[in-house]
mmCIF file as gemmi writes it, N, C-alpha and C atoms, coordinates in Angstrom:
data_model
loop_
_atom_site.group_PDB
_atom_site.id
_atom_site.type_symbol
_atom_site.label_atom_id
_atom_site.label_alt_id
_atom_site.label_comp_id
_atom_site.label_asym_id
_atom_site.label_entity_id
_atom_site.label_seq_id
_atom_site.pdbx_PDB_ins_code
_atom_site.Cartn_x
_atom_site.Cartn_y
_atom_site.Cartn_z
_atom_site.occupancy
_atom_site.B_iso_or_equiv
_atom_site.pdbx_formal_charge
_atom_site.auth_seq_id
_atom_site.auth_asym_id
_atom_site.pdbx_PDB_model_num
ATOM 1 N N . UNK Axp A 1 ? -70.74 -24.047 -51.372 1 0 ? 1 A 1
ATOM 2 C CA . UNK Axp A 1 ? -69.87 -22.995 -51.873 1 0 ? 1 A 1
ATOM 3 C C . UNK Axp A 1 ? -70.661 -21.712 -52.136 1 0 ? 1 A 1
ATOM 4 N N . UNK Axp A 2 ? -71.887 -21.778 -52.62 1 0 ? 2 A 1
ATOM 5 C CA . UNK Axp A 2 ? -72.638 -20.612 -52.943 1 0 ? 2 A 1
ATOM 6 C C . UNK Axp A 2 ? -72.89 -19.753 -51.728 1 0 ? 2 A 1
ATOM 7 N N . UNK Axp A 3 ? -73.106 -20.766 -50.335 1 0 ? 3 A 1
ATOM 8 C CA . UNK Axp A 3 ? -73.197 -19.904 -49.129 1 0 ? 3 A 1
ATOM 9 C C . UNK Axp A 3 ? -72.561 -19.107 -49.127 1 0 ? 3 A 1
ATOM 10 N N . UNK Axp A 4 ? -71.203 -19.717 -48.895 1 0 ? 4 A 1
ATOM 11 C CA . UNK Axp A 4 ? -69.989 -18.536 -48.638 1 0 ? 4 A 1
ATOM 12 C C . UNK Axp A 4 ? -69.534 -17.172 -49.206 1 0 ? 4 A 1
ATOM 13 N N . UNK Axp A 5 ? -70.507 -17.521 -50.477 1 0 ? 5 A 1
ATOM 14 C CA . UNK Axp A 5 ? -69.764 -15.852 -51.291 1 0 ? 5 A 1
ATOM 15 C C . UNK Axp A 5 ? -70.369 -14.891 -50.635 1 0 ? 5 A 1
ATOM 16 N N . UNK Axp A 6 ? -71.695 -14.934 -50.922 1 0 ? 6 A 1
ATOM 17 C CA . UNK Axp A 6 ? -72.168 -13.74 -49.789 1 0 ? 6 A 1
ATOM 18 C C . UNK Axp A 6 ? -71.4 -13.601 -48.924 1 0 ? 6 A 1
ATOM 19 N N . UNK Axp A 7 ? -71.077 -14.385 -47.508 1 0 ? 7 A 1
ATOM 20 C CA . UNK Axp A 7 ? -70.326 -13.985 -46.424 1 0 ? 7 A 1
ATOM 21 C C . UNK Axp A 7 ? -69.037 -13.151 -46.645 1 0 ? 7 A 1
ATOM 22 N N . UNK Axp A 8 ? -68.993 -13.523 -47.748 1 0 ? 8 A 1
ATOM 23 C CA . UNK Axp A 8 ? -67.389 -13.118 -48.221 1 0 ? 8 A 1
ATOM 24 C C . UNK Axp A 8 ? -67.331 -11.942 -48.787 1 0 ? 8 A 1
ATOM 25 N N . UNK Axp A 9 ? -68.409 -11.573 -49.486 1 0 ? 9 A 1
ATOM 26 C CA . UNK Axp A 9 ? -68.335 -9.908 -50.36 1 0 ? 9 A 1
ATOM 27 C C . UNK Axp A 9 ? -68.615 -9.765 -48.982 1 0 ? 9 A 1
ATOM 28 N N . UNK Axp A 10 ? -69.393 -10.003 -47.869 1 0 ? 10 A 1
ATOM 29 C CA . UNK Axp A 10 ? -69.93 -9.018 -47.25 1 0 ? 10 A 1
ATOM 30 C C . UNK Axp A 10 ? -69.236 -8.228 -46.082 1 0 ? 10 A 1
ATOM 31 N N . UNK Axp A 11 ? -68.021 -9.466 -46.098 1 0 ? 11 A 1
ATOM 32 C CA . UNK Axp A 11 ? -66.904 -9.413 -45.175 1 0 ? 11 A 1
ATOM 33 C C . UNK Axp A 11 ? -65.673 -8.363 -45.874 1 0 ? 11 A 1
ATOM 34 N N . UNK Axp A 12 ? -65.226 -8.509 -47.083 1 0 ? 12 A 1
ATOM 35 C CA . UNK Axp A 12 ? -64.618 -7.68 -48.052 1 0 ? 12 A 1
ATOM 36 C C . UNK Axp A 12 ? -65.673 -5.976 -47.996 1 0 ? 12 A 1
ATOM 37 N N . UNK Axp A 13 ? -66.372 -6.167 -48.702 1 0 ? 13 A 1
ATOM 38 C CA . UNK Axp A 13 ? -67.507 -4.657 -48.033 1 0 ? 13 A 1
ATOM 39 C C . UNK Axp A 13 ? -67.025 -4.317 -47.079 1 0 ? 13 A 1
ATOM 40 N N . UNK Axp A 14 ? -66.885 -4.753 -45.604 1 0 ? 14 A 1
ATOM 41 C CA . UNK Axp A 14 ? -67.189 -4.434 -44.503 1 0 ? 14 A 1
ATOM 42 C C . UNK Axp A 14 ? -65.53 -3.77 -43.955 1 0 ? 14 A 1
ATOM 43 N N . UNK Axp A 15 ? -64.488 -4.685 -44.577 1 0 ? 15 A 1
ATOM 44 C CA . UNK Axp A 15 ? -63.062 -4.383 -44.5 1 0 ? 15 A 1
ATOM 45 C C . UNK Axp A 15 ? -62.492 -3.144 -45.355 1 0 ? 15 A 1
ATOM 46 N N . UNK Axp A 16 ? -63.646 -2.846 -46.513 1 0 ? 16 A 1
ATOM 47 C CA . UNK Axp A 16 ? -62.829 -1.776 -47.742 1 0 ? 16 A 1
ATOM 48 C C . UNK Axp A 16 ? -63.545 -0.674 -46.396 1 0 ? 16 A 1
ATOM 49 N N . UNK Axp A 17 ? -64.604 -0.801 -46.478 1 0 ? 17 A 1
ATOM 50 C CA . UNK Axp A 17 ? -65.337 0.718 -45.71 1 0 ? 17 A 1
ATOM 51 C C . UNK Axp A 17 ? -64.688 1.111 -44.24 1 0 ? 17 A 1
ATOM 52 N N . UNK Axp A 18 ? -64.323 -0.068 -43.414 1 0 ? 18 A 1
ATOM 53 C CA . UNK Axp A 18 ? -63.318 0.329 -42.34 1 0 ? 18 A 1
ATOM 54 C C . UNK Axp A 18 ? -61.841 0.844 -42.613 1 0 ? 18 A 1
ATOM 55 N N . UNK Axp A 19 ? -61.84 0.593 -43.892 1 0 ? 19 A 1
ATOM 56 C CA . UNK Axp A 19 ? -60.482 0.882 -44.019 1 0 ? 19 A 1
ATOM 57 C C . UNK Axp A 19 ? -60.701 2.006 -44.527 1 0 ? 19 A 1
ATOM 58 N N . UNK Axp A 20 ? -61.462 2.454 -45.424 1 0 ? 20 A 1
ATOM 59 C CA . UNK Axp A 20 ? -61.387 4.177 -45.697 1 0 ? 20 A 1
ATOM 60 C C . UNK Axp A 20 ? -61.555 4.486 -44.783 1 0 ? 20 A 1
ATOM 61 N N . UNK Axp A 21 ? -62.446 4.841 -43.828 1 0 ? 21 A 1
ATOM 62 C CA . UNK Axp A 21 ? -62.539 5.367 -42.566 1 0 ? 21 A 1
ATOM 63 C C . UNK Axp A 21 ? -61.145 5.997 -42.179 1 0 ? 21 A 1
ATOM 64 N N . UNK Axp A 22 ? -60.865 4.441 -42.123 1 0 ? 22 A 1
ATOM 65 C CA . UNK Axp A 22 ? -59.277 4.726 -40.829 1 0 ? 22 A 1
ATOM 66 C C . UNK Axp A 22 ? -58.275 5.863 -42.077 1 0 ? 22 A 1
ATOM 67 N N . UNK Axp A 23 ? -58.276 5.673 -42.915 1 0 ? 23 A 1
ATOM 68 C CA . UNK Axp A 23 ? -57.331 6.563 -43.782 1 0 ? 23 A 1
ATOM 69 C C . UNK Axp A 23 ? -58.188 7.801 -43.8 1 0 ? 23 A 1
ATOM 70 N N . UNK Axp A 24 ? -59.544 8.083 -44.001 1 0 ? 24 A 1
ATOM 71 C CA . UNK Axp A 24 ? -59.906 9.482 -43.759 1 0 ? 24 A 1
ATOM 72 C C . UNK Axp A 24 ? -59.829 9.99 -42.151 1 0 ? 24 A 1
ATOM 73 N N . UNK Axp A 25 ? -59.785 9.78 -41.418 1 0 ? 25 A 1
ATOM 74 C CA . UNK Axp A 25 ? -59.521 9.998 -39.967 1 0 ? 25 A 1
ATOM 75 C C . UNK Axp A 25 ? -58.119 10.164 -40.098 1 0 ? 25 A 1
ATOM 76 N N . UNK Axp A 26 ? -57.215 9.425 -40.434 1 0 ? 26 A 1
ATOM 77 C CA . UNK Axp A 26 ? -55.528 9.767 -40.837 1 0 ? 26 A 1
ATOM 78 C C . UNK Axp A 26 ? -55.481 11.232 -41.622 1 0 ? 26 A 1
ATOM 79 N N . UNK Axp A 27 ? -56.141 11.316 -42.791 1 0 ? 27 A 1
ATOM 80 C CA . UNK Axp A 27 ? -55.166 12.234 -43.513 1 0 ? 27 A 1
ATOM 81 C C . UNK Axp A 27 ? -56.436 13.814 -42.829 1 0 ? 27 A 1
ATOM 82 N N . UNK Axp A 28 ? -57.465 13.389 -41.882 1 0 ? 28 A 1
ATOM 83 C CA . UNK Axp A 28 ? -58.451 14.529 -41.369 1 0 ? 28 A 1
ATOM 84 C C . UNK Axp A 28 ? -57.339 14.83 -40.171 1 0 ? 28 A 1
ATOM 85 N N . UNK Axp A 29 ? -56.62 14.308 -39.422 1 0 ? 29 A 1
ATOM 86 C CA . UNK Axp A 29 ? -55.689 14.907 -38.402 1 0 ? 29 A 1
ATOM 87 C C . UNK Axp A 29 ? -54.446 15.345 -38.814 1 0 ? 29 A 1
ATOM 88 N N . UNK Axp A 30 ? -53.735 15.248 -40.13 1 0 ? 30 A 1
ATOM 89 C CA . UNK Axp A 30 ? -52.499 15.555 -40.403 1 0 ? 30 A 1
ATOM 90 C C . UNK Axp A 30 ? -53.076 16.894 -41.222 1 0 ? 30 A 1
ATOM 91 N N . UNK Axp A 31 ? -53.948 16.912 -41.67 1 0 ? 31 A 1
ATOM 92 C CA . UNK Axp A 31 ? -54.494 18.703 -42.239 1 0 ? 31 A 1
ATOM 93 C C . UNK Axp A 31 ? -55.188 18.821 -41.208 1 0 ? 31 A 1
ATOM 94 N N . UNK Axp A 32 ? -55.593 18.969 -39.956 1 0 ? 32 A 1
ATOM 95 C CA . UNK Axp A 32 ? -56.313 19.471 -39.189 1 0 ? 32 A 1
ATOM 96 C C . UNK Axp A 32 ? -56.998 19.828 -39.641 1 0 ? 32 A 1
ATOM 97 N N . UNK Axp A 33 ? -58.221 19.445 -40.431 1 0 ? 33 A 1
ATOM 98 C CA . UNK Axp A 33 ? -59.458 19.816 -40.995 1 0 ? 33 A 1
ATOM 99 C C . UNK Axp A 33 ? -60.96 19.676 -39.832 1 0 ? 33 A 1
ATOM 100 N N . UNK Axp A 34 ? -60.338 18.462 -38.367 1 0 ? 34 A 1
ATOM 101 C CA . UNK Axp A 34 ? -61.338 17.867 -38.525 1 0 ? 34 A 1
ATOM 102 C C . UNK Axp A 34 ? -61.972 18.692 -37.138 1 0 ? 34 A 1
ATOM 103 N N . UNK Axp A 35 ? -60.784 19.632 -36.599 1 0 ? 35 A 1
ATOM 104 C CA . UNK Axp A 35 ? -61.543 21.101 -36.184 1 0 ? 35 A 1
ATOM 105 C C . UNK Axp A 35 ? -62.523 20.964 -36.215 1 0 ? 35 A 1
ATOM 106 N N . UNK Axp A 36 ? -62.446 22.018 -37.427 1 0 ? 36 A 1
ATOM 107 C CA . UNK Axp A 36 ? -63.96 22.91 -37.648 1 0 ? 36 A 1
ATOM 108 C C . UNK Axp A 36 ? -65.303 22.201 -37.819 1 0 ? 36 A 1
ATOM 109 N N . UNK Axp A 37 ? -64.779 20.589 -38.461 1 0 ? 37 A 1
ATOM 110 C CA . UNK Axp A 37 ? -65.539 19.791 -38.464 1 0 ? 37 A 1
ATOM 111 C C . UNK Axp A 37 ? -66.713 19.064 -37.426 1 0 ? 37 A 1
ATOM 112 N N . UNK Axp A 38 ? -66.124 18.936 -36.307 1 0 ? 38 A 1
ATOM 113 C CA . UNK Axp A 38 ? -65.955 18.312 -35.062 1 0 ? 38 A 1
ATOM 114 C C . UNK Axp A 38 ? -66.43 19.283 -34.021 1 0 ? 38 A 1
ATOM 115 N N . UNK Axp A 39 ? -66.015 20.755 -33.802 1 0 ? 39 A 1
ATOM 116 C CA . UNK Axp A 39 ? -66.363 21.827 -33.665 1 0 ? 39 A 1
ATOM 117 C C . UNK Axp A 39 ? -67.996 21.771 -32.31 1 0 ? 39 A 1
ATOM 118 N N . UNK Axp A 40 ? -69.212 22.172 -33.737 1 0 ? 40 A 1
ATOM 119 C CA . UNK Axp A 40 ? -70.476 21.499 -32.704 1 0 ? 40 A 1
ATOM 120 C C . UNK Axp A 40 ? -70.794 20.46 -31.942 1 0 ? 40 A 1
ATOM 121 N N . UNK Axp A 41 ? -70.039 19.437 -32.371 1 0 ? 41 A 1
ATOM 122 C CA . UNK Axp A 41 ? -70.6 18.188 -31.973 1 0 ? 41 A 1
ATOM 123 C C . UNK Axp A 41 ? -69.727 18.255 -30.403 1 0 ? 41 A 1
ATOM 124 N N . UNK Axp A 42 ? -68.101 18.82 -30.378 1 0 ? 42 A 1
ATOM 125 C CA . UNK Axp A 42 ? -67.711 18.553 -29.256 1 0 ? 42 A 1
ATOM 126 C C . UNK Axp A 42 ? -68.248 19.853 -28.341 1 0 ? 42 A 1
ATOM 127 N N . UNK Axp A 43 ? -68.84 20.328 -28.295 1 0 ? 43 A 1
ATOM 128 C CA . UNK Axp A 43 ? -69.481 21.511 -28.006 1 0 ? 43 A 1
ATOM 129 C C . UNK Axp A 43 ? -70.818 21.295 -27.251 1 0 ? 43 A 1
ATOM 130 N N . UNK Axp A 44 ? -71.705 20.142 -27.93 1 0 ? 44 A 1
ATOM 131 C CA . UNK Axp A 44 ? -73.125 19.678 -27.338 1 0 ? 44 A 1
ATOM 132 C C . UNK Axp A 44 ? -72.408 18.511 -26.253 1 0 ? 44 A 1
ATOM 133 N N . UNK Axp A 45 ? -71.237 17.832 -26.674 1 0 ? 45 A 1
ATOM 134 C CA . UNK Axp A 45 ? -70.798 16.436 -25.723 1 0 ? 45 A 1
ATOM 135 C C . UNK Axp A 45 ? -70.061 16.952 -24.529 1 0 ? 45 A 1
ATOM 136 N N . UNK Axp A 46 ? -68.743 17.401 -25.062 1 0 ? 46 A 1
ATOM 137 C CA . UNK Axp A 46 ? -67.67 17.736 -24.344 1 0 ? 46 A 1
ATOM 138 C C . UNK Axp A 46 ? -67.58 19.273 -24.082 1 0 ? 46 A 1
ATOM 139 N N . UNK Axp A 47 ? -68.419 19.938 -23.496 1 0 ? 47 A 1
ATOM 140 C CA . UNK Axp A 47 ? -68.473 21.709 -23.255 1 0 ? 47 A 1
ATOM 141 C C . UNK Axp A 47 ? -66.844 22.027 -22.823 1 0 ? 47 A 1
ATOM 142 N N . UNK Axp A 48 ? -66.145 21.076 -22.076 1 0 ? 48 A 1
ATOM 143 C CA . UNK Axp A 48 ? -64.73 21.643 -21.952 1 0 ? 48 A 1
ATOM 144 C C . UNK Axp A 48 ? -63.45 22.066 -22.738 1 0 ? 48 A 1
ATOM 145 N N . UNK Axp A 49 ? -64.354 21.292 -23.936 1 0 ? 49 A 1
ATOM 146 C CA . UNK Axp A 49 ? -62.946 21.389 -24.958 1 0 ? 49 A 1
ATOM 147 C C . UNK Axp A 49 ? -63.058 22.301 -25.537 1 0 ? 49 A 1
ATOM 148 N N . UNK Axp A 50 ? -64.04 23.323 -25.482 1 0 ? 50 A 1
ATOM 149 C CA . UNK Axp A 50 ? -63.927 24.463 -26.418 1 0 ? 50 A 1
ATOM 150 C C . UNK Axp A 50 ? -62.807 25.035 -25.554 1 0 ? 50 A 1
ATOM 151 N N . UNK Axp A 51 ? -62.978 25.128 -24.361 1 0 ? 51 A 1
ATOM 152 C CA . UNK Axp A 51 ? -61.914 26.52 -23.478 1 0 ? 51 A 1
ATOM 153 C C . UNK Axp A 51 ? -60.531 25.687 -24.027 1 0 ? 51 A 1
ATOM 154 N N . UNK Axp A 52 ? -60.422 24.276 -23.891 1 0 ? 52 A 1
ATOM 155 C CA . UNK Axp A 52 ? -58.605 23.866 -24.119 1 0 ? 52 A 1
ATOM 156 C C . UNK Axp A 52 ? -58.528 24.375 -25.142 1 0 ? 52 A 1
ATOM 157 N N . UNK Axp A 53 ? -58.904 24.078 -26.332 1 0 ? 53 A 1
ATOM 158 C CA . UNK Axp A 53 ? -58.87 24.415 -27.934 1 0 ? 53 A 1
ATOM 159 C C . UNK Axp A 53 ? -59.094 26.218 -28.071 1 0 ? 53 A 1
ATOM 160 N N . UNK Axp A 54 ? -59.624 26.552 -27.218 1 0 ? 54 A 1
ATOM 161 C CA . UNK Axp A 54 ? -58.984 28.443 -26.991 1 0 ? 54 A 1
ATOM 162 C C . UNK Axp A 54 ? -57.793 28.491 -26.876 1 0 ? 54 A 1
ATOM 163 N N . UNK Axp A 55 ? -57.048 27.986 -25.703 1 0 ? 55 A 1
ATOM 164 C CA . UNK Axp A 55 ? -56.305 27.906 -24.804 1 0 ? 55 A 1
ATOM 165 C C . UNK Axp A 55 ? -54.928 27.249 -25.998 1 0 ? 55 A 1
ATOM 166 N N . UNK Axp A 56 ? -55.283 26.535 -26.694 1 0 ? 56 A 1
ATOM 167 C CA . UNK Axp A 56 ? -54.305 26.255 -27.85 1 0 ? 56 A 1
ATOM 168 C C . UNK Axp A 56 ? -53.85 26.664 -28.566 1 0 ? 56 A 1
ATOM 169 N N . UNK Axp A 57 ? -55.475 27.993 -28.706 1 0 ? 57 A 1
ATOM 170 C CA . UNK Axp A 57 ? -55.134 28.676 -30.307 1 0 ? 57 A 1
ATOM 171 C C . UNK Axp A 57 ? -54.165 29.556 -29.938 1 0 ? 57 A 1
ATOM 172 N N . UNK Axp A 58 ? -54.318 30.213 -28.502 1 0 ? 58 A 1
ATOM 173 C CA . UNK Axp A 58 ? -53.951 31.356 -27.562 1 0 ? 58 A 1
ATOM 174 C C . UNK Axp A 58 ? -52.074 31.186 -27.794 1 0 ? 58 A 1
ATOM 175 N N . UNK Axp A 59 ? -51.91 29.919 -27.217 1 0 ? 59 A 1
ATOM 176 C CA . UNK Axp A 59 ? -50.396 29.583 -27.178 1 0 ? 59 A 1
ATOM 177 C C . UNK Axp A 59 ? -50.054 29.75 -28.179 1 0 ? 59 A 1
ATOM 178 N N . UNK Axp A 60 ? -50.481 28.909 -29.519 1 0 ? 60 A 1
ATOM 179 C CA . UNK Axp A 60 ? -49.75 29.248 -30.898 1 0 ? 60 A 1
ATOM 180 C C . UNK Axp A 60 ? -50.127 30.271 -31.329 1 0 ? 60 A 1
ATOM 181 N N . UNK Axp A 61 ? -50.863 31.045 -30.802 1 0 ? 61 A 1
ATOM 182 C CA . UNK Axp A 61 ? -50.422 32.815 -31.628 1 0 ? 61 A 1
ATOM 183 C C . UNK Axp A 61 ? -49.507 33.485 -31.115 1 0 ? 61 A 1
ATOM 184 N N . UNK Axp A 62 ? -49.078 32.999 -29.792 1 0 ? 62 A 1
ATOM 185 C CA . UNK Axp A 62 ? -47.987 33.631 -29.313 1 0 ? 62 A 1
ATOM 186 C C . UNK Axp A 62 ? -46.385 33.25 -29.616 1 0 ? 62 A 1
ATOM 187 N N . UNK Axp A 63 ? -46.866 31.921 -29.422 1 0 ? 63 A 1
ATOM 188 C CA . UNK Axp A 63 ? -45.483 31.149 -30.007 1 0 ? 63 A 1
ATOM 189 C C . UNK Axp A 63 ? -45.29 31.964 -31.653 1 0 ? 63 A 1
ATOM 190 N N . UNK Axp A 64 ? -45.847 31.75 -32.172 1 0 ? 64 A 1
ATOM 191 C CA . UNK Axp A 64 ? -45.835 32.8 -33.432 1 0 ? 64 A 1
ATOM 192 C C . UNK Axp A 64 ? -45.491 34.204 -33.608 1 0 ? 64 A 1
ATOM 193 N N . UNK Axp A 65 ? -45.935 34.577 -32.472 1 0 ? 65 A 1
ATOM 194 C CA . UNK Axp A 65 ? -45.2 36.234 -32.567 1 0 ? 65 A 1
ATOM 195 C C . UNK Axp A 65 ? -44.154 36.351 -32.233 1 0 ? 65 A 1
ATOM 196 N N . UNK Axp A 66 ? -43.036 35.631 -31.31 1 0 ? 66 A 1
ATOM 197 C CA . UNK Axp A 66 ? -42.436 35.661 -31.159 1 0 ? 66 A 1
ATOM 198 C C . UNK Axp A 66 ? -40.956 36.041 -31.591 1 0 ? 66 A 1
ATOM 199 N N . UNK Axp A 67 ? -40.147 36.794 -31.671 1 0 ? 67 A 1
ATOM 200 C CA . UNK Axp A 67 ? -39.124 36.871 -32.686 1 0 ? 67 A 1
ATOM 201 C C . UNK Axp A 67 ? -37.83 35.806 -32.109 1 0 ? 67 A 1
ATOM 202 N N . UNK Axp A 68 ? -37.175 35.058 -33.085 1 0 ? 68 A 1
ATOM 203 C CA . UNK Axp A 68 ? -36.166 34.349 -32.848 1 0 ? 68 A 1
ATOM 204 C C . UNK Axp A 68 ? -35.179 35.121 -32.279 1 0 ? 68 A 1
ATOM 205 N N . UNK Axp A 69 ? -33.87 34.359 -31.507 1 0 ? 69 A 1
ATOM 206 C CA . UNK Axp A 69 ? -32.693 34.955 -31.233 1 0 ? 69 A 1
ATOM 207 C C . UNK Axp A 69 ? -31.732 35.357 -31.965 1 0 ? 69 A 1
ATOM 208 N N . UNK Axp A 70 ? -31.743 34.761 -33.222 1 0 ? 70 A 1
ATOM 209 C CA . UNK Axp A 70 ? -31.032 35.429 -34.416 1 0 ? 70 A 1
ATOM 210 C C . UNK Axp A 70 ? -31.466 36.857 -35.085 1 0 ? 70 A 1
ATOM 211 N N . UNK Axp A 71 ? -32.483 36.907 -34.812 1 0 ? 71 A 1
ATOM 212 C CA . UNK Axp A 71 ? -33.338 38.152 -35.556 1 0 ? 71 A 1
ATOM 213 C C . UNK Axp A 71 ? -32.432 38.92 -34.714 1 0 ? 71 A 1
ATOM 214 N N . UNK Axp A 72 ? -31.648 39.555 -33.678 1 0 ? 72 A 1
ATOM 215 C CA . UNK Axp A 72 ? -31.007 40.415 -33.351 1 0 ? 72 A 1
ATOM 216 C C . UNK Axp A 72 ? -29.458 40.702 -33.937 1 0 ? 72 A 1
ATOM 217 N N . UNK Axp A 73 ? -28.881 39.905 -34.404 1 0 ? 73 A 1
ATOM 218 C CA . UNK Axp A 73 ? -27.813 39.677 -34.742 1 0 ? 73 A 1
ATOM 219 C C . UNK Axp A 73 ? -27.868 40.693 -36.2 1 0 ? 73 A 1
């Protein structure tokens, strides 16, 4: 019986810390924080994603300027 506890905190440890993870990765994409975060790193890996993530910001500033069809009325 004494074996097992170790295995067992270590397995509990191992389940609490994956599980924050997965909830900080959750609530880092619903505030889009993880941008700016993420930023360099996809920059040294992935050189393409800076131009899409231009190319994103580009659309939603426009979509934004936009005036609705009611605004004339």
């Amino acid at each position: 019986m004494g074996e097992i506890v170790p295995w067992l905190v270590s397995a509990a440890v191992l389940a609490a810390v994956l599980g924050a993870l997965a909830w900080l990765a959750a609530r880092t994409r619903r505030r889009g924080v993880g941008q700016e975060l993420m930023g360099p790193v996809d920059l040294i890996y992935r050189p393409h994603t800076h131009q899409i993530n231009a190319e994103k910001r580009t659309h939603e500033e426009r979509m934004e300027a936009r005036p609705s069809a009611d605004d004339n009325l």
